[in-house]
C-alpha positions as CSV (number, residue, x, y, z in Angstrom):
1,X,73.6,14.1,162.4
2,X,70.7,11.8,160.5
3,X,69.4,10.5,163.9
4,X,68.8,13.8,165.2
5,X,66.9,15.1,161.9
6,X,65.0,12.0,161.8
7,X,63.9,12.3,165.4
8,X,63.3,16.2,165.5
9,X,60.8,15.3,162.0
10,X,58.8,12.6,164.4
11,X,58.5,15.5,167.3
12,X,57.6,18.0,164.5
13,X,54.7,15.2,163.9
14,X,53.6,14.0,167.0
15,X,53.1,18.0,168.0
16,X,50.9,18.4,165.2
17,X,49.0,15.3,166.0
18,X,48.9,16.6,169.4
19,X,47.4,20.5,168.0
20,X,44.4,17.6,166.1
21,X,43.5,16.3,169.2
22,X,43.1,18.9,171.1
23,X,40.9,20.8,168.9
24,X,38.7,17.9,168.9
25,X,38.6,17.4,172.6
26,X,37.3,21.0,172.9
27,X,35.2,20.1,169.8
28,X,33.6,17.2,171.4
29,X,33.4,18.8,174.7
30,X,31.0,22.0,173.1
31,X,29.3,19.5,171.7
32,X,28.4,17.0,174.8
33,X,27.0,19.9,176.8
34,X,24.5,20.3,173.8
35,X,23.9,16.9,173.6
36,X,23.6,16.4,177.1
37,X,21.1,19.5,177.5
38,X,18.7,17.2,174.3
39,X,18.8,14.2,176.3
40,X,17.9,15.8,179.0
41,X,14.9,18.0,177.8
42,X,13.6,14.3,176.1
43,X,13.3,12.9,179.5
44,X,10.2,14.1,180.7
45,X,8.6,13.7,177.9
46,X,9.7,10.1,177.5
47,X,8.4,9.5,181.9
48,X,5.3,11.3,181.3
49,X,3.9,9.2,177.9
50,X,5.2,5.8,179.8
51,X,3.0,7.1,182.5
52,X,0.1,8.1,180.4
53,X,0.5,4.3,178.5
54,X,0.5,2.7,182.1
55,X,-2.7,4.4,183.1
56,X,-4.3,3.7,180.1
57,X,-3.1,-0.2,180.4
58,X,-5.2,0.0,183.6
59,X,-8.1,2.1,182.7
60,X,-8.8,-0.4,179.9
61,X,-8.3,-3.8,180.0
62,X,-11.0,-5.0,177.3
63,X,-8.6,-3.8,175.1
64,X,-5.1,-4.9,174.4
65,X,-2.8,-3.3,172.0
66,X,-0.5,-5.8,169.7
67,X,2.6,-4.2,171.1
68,X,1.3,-5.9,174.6
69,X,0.4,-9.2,173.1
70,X,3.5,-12.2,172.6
71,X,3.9,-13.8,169.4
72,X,5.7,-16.7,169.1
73,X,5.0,-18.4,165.7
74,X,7.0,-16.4,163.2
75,X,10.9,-17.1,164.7
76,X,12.1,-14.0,163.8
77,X,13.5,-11.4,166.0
78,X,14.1,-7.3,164.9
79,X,17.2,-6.0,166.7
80,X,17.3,-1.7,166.9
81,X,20.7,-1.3,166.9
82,X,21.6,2.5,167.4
83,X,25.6,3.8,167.4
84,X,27.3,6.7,166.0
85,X,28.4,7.8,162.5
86,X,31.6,8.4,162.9
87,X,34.5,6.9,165.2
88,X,37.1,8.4,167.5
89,X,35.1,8.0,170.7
90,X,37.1,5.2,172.7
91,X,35.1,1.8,172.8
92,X,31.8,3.3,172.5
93,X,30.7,1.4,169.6
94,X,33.1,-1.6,170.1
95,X,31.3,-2.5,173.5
96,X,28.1,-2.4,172.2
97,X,28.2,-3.5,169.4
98,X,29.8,-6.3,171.5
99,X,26.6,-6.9,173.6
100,X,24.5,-6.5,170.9
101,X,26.3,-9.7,169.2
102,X,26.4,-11.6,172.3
103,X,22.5,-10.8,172.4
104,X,21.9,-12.5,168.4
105,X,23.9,-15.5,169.5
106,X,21.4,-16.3,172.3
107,X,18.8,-15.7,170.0
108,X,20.0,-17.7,167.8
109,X,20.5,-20.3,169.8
110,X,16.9,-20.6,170.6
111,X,16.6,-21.0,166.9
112,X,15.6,-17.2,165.9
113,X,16.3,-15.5,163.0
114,X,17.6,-11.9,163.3
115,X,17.1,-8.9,161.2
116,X,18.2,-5.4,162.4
117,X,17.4,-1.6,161.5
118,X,20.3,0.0,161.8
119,X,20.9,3.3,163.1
120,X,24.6,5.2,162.6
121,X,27.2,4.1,160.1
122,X,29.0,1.9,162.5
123,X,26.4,-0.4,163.3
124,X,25.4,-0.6,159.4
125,X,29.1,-1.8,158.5
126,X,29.0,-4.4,161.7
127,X,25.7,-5.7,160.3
128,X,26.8,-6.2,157.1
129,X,30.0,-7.9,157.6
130,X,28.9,-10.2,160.0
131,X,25.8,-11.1,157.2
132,X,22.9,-9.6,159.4
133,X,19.8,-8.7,157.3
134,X,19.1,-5.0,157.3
135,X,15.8,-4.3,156.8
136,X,15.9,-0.5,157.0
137,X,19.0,2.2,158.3
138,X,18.9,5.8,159.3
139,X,22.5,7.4,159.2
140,X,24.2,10.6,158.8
141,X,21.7,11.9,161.5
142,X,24.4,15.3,162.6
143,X,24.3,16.3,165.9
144,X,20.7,16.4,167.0
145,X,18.2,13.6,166.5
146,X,15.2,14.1,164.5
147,X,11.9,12.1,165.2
148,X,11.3,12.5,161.3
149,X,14.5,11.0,159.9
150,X,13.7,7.7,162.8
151,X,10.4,7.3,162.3
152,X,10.5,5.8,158.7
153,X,13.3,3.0,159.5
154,X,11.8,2.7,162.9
155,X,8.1,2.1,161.4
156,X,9.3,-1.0,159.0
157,X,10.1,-3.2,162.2
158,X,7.1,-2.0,164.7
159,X,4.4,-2.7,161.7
160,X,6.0,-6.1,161.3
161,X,5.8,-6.8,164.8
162,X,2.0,-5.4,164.3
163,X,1.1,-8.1,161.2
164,X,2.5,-10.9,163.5
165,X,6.0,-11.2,161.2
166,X,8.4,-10.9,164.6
167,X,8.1,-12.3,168.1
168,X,10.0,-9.8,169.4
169,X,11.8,-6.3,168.9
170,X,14.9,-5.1,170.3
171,X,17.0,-2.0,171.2
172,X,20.7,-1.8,171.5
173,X,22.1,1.8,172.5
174,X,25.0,3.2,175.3
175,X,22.7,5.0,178.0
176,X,24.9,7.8,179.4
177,X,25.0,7.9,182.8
178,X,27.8,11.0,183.4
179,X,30.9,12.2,181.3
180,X,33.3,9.3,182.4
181,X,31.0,6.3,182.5
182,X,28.2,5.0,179.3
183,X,26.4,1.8,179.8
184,X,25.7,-0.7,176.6
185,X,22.5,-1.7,176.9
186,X,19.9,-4.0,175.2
187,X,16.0,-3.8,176.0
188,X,13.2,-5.7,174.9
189,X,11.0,-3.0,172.9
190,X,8.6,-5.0,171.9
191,X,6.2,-7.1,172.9
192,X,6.0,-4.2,175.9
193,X,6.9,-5.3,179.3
194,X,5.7,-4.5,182.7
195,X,9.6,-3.5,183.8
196,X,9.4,-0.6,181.2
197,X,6.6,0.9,182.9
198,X,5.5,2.4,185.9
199,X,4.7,0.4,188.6
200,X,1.1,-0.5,188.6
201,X,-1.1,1.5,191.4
202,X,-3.5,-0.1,193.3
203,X,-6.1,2.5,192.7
204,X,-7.8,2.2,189.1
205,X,-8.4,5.0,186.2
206,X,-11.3,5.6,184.4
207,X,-11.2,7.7,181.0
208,X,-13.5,9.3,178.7
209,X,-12.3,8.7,174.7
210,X,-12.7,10.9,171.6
211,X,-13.4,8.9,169.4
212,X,-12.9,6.1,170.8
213,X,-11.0,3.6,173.2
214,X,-9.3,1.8,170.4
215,X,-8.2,5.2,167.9
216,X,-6.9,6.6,171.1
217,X,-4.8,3.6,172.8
218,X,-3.1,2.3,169.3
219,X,-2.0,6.4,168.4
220,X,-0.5,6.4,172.2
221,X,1.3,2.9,171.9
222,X,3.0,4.1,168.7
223,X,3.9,7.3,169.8
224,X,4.8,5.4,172.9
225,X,7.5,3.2,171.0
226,X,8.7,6.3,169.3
227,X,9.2,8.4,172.7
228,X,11.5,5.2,173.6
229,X,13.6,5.3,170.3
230,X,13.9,8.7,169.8
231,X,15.0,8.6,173.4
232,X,17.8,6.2,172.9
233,X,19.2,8.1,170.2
234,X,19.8,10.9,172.3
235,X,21.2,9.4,175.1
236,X,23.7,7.4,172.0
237,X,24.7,10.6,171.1
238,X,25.3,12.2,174.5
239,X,27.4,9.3,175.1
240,X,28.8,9.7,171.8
241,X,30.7,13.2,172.5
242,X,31.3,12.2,176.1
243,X,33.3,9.3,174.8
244,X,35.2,11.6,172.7
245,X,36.2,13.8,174.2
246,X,37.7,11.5,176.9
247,X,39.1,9.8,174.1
248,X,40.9,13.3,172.7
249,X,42.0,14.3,176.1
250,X,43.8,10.8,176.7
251,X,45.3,11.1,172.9
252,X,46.6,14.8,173.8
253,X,48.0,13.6,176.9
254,X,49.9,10.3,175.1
255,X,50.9,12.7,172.4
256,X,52.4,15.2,175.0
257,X,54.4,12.4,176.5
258,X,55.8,10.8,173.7
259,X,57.0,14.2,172.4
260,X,58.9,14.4,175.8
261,X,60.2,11.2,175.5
262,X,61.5,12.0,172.0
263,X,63.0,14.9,173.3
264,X,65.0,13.4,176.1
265,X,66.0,10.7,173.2
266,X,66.9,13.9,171.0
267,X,69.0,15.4,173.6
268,X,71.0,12.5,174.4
269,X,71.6,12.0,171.3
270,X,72.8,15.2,170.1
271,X,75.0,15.4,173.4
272,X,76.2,12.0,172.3
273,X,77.1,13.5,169.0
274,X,79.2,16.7,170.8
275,X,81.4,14.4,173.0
276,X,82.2,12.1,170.4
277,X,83.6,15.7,168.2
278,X,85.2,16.7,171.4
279,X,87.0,13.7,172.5
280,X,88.4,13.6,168.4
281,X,89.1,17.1,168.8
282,X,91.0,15.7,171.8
283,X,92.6,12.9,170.3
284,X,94.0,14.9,167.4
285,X,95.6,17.7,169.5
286,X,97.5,14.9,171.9
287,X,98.5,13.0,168.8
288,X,100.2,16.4,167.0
């Protein structure tokens, strides 16, 4: 009975596939309530130095940081595209990675030239096979950002923007918004706009600075820029194990019904295989 060995050998596989998965859906799903509970705690501080930056916008006006001002002489463009090291988390990547390409098109239709920093292994190999320039790259980041291991990559594109060598910076990262549902999204980091900050008040604010106006407002604006990175990265990485585990719970569930189906197959067969013996059996007794 081949048919029947060869099909019990692809149950015998599928089930182990099936055992895979679902250790890495209970993997994933340990590890989305951590990274959840990071974005999470990043929030506040992320509102609170967009507020502080807003104020300060107000309380000074004499002064304007670069990161404010609009360049439009150099024709290039930085894009921050952030997405995860490794795969098996559905279209995660895919769909951004998607929006981020649709985004470079635009640009360079308007006749920009694009470099990137890349952040996550998956968006370095994009990059590089569709002939991006990578000017910097952060990967291999584990399961917990690190403002040290982003500010270094991070830095190379905001102190171009600084010396007047981009018109513009931006960030491409999945925003999570709950288990079943990430958004791909693309934001203008840089020059900063008015719809990434608070809504002006109509009261003004007045500060006192030590040492000065200038030392205090360009140390906030980086830090600023950071906050908004670092913050992305989180909420990549959130989405990240919430894809996957989806992902691992609908490969479980696929596996569990194509073992089924191969059993039903299995059985038929092998009952196939009896009344075929019987009805020789049969045969042989009438014909003696």
């Amino acid at each position: 009975m081949a048919a029947g060995k060869e099909i019990r050998g692809k149950i015998k596989s599928v089930e182990n596939t099936k055992k895979i998965t679902k250790a890495m859906e209970m993997v994933a799903a340990s590890k989305m309530r951590k990274a959840q509970e990071k974005m999470r705690a990043a929030r506040p501080y992320s509102e609170n130095i967009r507020s502080i930056v807003t104020h300060l916008a107000q309380a000074n006006p004499e002064y304007k940081h670069p990161f404010m001002i609009k360049h439009d002489n150099s024709k290039k463009v930085a894009m921050i595209v952030v997405t995860t090291d490794k795969g098996l988390c559905g279209g995660l990547n895919t769909n951004m990675l998607r929006l981020a390409t649709q985004k470079m098109r635009e640009l360079e239709t308007a006749g920009k030239k694009i470099e990137a920093v890349a952040i996550g292994n998956k968006g370095l190999g994009f990059l590089n096979r569709i002939g991006v320039k990578v000017v910097s790259q952060a990967t291999q980041l584990g399961d917990t950002p690190h403002l040290e291991n982003l500010i270094g990559p991070v830095k190379v594109v905001l102190d171009a923007y600084d010396d007047g060598l981009l018109d513009a910076v931006y960030l491409c990262y999945t925003r999570f918004i709950n288990t079943m549902k990430q958004e791909p999204v693309v934001e203008q980091l840089l020059p900063l706009t008015a719809d990434r900050m608070e809504p002006v008040n109509s009261h003004s604010w007045d500060y006192l600075y030590e040492p000065d106006a200038q030392t205090v407002i360009d140390e906030l604006m980086v830090r600023y820029a950071e906050a908004l990175i670092y913050q992305s990265v989180a909420e990549n990485m959130a989405s990240e194990q919430s894809a996957r585990m989806v992902a691992m719970k609908a490969a479980t569930d696929n596996a569990g019904n194509v073992i089924g189906e191969l059993k039903l197959i299995y059985n038929k067969t092998r009952q196939a295989a009896i009344t075929k013996e019987l009805s020789e059996i049969v045969a042989g007794a009438a014909a003696v």
